[in-house]
N, C-alpha and C positions, 0 to 999 in steps of 0.2 A: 654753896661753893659753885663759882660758875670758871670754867677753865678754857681759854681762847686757842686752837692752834694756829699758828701764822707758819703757812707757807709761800716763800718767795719761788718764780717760777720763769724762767727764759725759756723759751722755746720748748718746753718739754713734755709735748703732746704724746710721747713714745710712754717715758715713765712714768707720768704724773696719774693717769689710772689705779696704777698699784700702789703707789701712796696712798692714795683717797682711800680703797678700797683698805688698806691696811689698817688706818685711821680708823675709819668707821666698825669694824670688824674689831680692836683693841679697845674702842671706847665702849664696851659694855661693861669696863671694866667701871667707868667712872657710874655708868647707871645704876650698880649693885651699891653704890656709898649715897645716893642721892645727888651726886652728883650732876650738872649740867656742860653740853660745853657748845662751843662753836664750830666752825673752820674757817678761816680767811684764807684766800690764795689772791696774791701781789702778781699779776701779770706783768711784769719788769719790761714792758713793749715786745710782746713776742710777735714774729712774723706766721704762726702756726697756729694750732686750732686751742691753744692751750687755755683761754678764758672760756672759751665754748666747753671745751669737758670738765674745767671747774665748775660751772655752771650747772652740767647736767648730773654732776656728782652732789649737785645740793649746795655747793659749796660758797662762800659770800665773796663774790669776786672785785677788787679794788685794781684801779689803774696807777702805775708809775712810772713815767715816761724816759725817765731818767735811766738809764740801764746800768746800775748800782746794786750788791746785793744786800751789801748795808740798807742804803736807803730803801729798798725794796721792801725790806722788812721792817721799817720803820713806819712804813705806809700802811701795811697789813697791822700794824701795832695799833696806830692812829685809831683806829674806827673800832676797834676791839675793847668788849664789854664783858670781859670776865675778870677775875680779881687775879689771876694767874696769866702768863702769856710762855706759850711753847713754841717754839722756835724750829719745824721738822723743815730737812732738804727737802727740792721737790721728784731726789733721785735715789729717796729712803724709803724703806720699810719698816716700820712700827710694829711689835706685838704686843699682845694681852699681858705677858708678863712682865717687859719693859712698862706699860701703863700701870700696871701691878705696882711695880716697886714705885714709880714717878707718885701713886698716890697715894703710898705711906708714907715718904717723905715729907709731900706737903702737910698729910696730915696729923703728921707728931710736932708742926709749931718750931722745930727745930733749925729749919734750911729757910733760906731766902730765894736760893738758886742753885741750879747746877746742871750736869750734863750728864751722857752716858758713853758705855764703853760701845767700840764699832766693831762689826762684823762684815767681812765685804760678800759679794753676791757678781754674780755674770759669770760670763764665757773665764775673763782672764782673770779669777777670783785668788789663784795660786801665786799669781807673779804680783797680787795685791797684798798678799797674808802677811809677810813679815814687815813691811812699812806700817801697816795698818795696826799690827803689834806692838812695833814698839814706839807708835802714839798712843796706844791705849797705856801702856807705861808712863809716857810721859805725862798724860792727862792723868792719870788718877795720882803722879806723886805732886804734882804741881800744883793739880785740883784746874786745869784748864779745861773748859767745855770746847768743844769741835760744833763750829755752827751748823749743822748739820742735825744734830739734837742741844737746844739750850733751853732750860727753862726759868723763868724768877716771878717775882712778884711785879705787879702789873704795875702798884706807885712806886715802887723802887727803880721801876724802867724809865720810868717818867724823872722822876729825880734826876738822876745821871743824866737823862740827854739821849737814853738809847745808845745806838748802833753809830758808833764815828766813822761821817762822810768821808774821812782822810785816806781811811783805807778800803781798797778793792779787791781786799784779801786779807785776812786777818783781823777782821775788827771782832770775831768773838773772841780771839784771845783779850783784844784791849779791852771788851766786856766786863771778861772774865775775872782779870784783875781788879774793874772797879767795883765789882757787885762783890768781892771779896772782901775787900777795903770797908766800903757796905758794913759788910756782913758782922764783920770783927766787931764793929763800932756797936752792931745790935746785939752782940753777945750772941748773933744766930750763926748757922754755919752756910758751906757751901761745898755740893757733893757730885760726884761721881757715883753716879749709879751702877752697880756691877752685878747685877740679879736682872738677865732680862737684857739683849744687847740690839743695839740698833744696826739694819741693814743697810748699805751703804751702796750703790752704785761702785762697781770698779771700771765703768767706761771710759775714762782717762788713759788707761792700761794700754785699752784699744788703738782708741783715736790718736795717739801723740807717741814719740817716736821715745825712746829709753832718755837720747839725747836731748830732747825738746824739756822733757820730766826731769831730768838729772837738771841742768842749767836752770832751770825754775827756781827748784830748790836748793842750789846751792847760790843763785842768786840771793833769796831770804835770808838763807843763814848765815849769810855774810852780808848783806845789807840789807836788814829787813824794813824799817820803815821807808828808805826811797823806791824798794818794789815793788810795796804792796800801796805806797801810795801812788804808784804812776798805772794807768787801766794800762797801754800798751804791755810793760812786763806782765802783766796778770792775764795774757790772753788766754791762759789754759781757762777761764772761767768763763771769756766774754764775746771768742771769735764765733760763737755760737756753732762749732760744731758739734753736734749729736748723734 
């Protein structure tokens, strides 16, 4: 079993250390199964040292010029030689027991794909906790993965088309549903992992004002596919502050 992680990565020479490091510190967990794996990181045209510390972290560094997170990760997919493809932010933390359960899952033949529940981290981790909660509600009744943590089968990514160009925000929900759809068809499932939760950046908290956050999201939930298709409304993701 060979298992790919793809990280997409804009400017994020600040975080993207602790990722790696988190990565490679969890992934002991695939070496006790025999397992193997990789790292990609998709430098999405960063203007900062961020292919350089992937590089130095070992890691297989792929260019996309296009500044998409979809497509970003579609790139980091492309060139990826595992039979699994995992899908981490590049402003997440990964542990041993999140890997833990990610590789019983795979390995009861059961699941095609799926995600995990979030746990936020930073300075403003408090004014992050109950948003953050009740997506982890909404993901586990839905079965919707948070692109941040997604994982599935490598010909099944390929099947579908990957990660839809349409959207600049939300394309692992659309994912999510079609790898479901998928899933049904193969009598296999698709899970939310909740043994083991993934660390999540709350620098959004930070940077962006209640108002900037609020109008976002209630721009989606009231017109989700013209917001998340147009980059200008999606600037929380793109104006590159960090």
């Amino acid at each position: 079993m060979k298992l790919s992680v793809v990280i997409p990565a804009f400017n994020e020479e600040k975080l993207l250390p602790d990722c790696l490091q988190s990565v490679a510190h969890a992934a002991a967990v695939f070496g006790k199964r025999g397992w193997e794996h990789e790292v990609i990181v998709c430098d999405n045209n960063s203007t900062d040292r961020t292919a350089e510390i992937a590089a130095h972290y070992g890691a297989r560094v792929v260019f996309e010029e296009i500044n998409q997170i979809g497509r970003a990760r579609n790139a980091g997919a492309s060139v990826a030689r595992g039979e699994w493809l995992l899908f981490v932010d590049a402003d997440s933390r990964v542990s041993w027991r999140l890997f833990e359960s990610l590789t019983e899952a795979i390995g009861s033949g059961c699941v095609v794909g799926g995600g995990a529940c979030l746990l936020p981290s930073g300075e403003f981790s408090a004014a992050f906790w109950l948003p953050l909660m009740i997506w982890n509600r909404i993901s586990r009744t839905l079965r919707w993965a948070a692109g941040s943590f997604l994982f599935c089968r490598r010909d099944l990514f390929g099947e579908l088309g990957g990660f839809s160009l349409e959207r600049y925000a939300g394309e692992e929900l659309d994912l999510s549903q079609r790898i479901k759809g998928r899933a049904r068809d193969l009598g296999k499932g698709f899970v939310i992992l909740d043994r083991g939760w993934l660390e999540t950046s709350s620098r959004k908290v930070g940077l962006y004002s209640s108002r900037e956050l609020m109008m976002t999201f209630f721009r989606c939930l009231i017109s989700y596919r013209s917001t998340t298709g147009d980059r200008n409304s999606c600037f929380l993701w793109y104006d590159g502050r960090r």
